[in-house]
PAZAPA-4460 file (N, C-alpha, C; in steps of 0.05 Angstrom, whole numbers, plus 32768, in hexadecimal, padded with zeros to 4 digits):
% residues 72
    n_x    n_y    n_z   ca_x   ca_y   ca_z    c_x    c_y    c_z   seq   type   mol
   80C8   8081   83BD   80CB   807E   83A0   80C4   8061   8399     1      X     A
   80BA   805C   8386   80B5   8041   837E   80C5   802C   836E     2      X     A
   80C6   8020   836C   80E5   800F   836D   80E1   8006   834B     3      X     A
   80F4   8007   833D   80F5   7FFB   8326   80E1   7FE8   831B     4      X     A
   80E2   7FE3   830C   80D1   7FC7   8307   80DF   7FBF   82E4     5      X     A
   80EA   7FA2   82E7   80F8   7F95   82D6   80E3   7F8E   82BB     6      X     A
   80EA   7F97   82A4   80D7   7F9A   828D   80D5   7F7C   8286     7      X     A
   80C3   7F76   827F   80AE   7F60   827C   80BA   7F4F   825B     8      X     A
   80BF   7F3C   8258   80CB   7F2A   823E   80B7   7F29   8238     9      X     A
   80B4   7F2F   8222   8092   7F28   820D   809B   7F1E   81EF    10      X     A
   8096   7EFE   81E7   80A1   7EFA   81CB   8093   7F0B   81B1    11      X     A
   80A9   7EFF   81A9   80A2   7F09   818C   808A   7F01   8183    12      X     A
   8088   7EE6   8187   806F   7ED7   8175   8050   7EDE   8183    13      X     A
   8050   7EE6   8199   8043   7EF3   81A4   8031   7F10   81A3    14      X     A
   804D   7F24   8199   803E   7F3D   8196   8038   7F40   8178    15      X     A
   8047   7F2B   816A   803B   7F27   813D   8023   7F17   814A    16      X     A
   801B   7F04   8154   8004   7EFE   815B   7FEA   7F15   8163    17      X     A
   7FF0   7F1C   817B   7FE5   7F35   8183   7FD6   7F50   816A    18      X     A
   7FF3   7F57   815F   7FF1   7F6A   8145   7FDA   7F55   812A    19      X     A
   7FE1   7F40   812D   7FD0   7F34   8114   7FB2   7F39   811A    20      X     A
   7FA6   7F33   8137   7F91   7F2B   813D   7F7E   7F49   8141    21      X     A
   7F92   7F5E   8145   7F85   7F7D   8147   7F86   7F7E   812F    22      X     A
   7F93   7F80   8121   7F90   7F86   80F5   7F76   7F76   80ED    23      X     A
   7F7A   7F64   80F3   7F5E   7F53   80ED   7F45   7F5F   80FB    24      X     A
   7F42   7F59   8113   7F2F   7F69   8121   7F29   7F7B   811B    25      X     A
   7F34   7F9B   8111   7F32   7FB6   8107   7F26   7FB6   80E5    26      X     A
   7F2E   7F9A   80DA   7F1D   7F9C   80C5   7F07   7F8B   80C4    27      X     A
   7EFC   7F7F   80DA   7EE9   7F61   80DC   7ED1   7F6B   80E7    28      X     A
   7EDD   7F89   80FF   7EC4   7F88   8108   7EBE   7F9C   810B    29      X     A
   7E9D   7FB3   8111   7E94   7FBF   8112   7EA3   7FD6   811C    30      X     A
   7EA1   7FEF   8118   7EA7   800F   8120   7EA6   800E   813C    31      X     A
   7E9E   8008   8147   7EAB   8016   8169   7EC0   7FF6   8170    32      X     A
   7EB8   7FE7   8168   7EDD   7FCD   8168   7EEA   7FCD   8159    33      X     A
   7EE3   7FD5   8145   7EFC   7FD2   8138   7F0F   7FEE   8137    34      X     A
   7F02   8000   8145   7F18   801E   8154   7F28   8009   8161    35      X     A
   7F18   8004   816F   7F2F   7FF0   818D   7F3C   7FDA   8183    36      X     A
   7F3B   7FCF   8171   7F49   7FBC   815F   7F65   7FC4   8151    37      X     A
   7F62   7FDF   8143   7F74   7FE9   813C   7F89   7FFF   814A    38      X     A
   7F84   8004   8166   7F8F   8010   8175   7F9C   7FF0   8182    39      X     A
   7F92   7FE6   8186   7FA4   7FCE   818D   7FB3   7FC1   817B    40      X     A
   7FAD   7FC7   8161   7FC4   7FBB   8151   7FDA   7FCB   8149    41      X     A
   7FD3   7FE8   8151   7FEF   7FF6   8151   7FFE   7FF7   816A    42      X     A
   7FF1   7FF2   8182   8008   7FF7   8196   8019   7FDC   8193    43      X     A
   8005   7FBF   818A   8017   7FA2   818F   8032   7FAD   8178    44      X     A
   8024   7FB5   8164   8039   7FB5   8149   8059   7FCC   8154    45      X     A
   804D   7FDF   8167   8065   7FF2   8165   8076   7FE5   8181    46      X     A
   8066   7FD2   818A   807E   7FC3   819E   808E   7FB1   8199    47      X     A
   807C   7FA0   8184   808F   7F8F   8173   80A5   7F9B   8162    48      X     A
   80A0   7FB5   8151   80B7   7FC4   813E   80D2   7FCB   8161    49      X     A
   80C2   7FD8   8173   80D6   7FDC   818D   80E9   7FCB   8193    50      X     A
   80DE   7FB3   818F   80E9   7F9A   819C   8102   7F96   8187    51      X     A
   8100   7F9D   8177   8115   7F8E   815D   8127   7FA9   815A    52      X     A
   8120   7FBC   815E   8130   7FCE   815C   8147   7FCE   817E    53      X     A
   8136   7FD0   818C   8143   7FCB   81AB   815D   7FB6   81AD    54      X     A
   8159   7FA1   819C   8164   7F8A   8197   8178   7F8C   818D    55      X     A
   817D   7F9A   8172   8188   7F9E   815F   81A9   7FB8   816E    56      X     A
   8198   7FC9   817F   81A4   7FD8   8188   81B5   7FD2   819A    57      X     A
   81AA   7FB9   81AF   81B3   7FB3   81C6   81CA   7F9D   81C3    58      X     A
   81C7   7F8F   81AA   81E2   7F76   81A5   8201   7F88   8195    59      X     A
   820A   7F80   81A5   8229   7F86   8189   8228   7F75   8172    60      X     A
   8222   7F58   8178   8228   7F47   816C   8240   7F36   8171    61      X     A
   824E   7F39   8188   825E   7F25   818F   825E   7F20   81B3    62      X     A
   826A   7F03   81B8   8263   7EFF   81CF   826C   7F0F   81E4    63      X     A
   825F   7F10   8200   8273   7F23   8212   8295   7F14   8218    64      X     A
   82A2   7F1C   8226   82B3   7F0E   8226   82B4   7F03   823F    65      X     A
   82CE   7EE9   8238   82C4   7EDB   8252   82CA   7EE0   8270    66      X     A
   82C1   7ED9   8288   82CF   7EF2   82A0   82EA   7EE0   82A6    67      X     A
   82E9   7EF1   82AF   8319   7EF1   82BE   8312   7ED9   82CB    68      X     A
   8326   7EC4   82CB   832D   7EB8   82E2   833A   7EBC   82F7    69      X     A
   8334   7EC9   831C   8340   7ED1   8326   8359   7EC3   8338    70      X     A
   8353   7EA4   8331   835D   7E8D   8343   837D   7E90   833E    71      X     A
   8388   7E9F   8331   83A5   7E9A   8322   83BF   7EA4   8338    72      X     A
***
């Protein structure tokens, strides 16, 4: 079986970068790139909406608590 593999940190400013430069591209440049322009600006865009939702999901909003001291 093949062993896990630990998912990859990708910023924010990164994949709105990414998503800007396919929106642009899909309207900048010719019919067979700018297909591929705008298929890349929807996968960057629906990883970025992932990311914030994942986020949103994954915090309570308060800190964990702190661990036991066992020395007592």
């Amino acid at each position: 079986m093949i062993p896990a593999v630990p998912p990859i940190v990708v910023s924010r400013p990164l994949l709105f970068g990414l998503l800007a430069v396919g929106a642009i591209g899909a309207v900048a440049l010719e019919p067979p790139h700018s297909s591929f322009a705008a298929g890349f600006a929807a996968g960057a865009g629906s990883v970025f909406v992932i990311s914030f939702m994942k986020r949103a999901g994954g915090e309570s909003g308060s800190a964990p608590p702190p661990p036991e001291d066992s020395s007592r």
